[in-house]
Backbone bond lengths (Angstrom), bond angles and torsions (degrees), N, CA, C in turn:
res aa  C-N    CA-C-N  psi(-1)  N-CA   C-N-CA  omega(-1)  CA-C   N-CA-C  phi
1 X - - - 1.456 - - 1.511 109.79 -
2 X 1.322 126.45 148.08 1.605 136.02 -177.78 2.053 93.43 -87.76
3 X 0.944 125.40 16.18 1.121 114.03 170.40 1.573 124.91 103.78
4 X 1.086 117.73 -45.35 1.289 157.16 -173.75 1.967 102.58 -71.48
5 X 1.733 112.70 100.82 1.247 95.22 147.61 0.898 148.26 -2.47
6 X 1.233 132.59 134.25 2.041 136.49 170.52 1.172 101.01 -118.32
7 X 1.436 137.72 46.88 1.489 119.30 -171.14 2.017 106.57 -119.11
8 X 1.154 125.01 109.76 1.263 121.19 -167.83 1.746 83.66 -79.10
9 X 1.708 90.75 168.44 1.615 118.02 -151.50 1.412 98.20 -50.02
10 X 1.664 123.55 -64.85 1.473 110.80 -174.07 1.734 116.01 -40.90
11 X 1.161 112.28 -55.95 1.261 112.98 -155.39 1.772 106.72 -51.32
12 X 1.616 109.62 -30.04 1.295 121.67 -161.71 1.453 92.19 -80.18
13 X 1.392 132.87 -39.91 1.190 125.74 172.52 1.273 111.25 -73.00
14 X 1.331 155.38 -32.56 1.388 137.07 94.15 1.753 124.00 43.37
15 X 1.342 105.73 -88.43 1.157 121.60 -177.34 1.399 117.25 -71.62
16 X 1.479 114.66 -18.20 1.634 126.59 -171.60 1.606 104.37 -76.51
17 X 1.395 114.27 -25.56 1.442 112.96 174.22 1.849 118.08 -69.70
18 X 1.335 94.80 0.44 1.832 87.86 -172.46 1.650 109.07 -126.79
19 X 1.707 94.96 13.05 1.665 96.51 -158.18 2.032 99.69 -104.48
20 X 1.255 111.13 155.63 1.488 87.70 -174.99 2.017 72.65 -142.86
21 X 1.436 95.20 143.06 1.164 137.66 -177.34 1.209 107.68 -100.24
22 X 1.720 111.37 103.88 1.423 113.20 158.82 1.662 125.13 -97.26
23 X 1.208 115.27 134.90 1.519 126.17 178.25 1.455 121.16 -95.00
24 X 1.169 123.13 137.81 2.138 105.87 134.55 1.084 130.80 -68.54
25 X 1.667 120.77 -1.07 1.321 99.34 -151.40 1.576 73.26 -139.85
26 X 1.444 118.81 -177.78 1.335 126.97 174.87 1.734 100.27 -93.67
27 X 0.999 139.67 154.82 1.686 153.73 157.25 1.677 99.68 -18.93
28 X 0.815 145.73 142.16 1.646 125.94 123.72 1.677 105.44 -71.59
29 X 1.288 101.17 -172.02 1.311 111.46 -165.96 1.581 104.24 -82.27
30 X 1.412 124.74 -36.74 1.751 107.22 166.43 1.533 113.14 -76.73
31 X 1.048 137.53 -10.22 1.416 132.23 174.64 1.508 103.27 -75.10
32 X 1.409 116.40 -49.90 1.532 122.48 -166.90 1.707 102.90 -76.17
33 X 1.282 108.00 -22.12 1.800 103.69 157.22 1.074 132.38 -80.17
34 X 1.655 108.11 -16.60 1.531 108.97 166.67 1.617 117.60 -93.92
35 X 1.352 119.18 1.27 1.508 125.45 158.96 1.304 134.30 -62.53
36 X 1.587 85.75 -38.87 1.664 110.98 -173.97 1.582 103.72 -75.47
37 X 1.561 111.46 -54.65 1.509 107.61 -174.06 0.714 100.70 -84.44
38 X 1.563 144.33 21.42 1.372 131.67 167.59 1.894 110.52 -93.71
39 X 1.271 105.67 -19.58 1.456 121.12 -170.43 1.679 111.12 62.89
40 X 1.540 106.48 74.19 1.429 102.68 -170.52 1.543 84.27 -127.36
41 X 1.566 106.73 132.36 1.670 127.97 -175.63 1.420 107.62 -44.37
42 X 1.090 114.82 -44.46 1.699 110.79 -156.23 1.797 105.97 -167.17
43 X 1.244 109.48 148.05 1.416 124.01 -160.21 1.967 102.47 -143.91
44 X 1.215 108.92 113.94 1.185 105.53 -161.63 1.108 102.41 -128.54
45 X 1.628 145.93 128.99 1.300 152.27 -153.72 1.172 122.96 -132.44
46 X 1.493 142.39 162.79 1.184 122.53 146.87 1.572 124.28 -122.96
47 X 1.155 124.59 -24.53 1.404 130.17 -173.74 2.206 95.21 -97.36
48 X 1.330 97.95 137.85 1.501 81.78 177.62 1.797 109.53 -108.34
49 X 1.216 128.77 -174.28 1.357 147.10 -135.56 1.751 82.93 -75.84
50 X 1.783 107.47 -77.45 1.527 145.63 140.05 2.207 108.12 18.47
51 X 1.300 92.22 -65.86 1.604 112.78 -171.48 1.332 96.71 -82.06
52 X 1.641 125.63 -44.33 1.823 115.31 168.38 1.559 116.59 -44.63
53 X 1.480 108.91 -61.82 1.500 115.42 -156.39 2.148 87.16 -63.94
54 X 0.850 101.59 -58.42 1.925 102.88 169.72 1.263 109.69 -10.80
55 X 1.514 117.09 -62.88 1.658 119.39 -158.92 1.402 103.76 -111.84
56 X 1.766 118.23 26.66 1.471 108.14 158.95 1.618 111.53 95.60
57 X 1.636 107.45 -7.90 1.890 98.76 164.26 1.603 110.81 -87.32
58 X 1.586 114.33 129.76 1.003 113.74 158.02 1.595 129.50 -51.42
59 X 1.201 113.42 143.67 1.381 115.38 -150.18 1.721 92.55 -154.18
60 X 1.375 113.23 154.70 1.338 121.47 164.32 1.659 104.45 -106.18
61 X 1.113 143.50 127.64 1.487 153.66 -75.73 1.601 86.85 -154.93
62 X 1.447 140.49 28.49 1.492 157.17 -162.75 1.519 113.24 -144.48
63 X 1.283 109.62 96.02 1.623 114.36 168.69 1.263 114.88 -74.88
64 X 1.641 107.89 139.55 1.195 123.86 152.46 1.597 120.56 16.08
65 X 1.763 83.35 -96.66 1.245 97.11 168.25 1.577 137.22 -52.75
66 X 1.146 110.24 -14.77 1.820 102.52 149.83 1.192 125.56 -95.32
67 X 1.385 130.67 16.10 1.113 151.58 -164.80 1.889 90.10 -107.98
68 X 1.362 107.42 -74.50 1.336 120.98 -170.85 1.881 106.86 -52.66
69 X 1.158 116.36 -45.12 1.371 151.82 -158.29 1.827 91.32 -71.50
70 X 1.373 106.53 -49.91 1.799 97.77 175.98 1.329 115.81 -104.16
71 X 1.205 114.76 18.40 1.631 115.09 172.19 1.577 104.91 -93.86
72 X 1.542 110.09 112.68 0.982 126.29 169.48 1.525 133.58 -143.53
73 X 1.656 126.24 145.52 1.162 113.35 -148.06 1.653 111.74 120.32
74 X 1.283 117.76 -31.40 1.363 121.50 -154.17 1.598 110.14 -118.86
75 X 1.286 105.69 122.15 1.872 116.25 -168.76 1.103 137.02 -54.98
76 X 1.651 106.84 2.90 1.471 112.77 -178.47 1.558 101.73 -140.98
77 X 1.200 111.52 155.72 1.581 122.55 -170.42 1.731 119.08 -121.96
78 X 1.129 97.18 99.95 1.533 99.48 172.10 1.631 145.05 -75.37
79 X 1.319 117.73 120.82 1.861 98.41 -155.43 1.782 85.66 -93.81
80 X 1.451 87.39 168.57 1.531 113.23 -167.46 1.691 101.55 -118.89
81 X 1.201 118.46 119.31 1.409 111.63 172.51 1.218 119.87 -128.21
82 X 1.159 139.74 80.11 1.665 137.71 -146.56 1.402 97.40 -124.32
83 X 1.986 103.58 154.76 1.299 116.97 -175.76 1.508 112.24 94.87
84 X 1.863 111.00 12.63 1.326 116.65 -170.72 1.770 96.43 -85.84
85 X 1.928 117.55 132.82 1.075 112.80 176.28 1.595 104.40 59.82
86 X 1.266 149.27 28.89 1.332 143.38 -160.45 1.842 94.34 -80.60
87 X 1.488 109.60 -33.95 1.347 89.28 -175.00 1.350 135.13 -101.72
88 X 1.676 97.65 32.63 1.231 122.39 151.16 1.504 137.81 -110.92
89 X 1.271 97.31 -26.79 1.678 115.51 163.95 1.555 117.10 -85.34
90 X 1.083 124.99 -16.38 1.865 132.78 158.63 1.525 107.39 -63.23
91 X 1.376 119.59 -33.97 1.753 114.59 -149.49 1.775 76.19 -105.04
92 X 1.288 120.23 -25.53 1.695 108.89 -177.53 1.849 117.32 -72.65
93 X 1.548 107.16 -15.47 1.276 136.84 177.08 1.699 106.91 -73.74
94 X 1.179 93.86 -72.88 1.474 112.62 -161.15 1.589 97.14 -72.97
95 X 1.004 145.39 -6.52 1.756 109.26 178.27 1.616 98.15 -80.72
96 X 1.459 124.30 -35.14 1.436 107.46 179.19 1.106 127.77 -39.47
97 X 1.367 128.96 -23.09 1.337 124.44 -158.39 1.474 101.51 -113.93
98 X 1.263 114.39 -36.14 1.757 129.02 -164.42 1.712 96.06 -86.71
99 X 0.963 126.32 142.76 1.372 118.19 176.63 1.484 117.05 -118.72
100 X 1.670 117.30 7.25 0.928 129.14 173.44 1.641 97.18 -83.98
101 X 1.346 128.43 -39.94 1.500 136.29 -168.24 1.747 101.93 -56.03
102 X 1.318 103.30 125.81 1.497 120.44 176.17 1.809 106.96 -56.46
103 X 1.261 113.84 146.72 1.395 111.37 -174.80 1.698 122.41 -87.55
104 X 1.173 131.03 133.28 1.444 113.53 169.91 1.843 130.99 -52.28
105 X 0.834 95.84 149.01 1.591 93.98 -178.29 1.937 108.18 -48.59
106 X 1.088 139.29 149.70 1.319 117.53 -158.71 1.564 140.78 68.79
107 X 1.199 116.55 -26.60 1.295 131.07 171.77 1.293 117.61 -108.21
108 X 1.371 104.35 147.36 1.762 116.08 178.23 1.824 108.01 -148.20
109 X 1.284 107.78 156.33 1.043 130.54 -179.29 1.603 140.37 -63.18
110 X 1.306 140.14 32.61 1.496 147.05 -153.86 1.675 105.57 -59.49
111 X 1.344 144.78 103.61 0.946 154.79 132.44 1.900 91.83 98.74
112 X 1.487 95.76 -121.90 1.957 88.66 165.28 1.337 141.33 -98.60
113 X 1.699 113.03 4.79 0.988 155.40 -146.21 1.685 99.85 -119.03
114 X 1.587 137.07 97.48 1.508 102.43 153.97 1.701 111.18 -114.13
115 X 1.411 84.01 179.65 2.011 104.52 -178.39 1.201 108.71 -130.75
116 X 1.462 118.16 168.26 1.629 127.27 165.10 1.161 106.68 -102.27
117 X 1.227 103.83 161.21 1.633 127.52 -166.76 1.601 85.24 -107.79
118 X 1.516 100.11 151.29 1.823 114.25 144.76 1.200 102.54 -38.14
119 X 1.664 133.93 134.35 1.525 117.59 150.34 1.457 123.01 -63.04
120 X 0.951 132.06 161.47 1.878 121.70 164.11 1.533 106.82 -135.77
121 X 1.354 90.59 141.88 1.329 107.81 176.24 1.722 109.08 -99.74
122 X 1.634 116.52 142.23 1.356 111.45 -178.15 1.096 141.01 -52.32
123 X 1.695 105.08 -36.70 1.236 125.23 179.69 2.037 108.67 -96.55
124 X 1.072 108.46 -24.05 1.385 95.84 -173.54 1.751 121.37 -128.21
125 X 1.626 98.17 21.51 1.722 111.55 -173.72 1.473 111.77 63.75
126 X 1.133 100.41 -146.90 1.866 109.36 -158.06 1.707 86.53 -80.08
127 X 1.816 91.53 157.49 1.858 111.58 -149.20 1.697 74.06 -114.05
């Protein structure tokens, strides 16, 4: 195989019932609508919507779970499991904004705003 799926559309909707989606971040509210109509088993998170708007990411102000909670009509049911690893995916959130927060290896700080860098390795450049 070249890598690449062979699965025409049903089957993939098909396959969306057994697949579970892990995040860092919680859904926003169009992602967590495209889970639902997508019919994907399970959606598993760790940082929630709540803890973004906290440390300064704009956010639309609608969890998941009321997202999931009014979708109705639709033949497959998606579970919600959030707060997975949260207190490692919160502190990966929050140094951007906090400038007291120590930086990750790879990342640095630009004004109030930070980003990650490519990592690089000595001998063989960016990893």
């Amino acid at each position: 195989m070249d890598g690449q799926y062979k699965l025409s559309p049903s089957e993939t909707m098909a396959a969306y019932k057994d697949f579970t989606l892990y995040t860092t971040a919680e859904p926003c509210p169009k992602c967590a609508t495209a889970i639902r109509w997508a019919g994907i088993k399970e959606c598993v998170y760790g940082t929630s919507i709540i803890t973004l708007i906290e440390q300064g990411w704009g956010q639309a102000d609608i969890s998941s779970s009321e997202i999931f909670g009014r979708s109705s009509g639709l033949s497959t049911r998606t579970e919600l499991l959030g707060g997975v690893l949260a207190n490692e995916t919160d502190a990966y959130f929050a140094w951007q904004f906090t400038p007291e927060r120590a930086y990750f290896k790879g990342c640095e700080r630009e004004g109030s705003a930070g980003h990650c860098l490519p990592l690089q390795d000595e001998k063989h450049g960016e990893l």
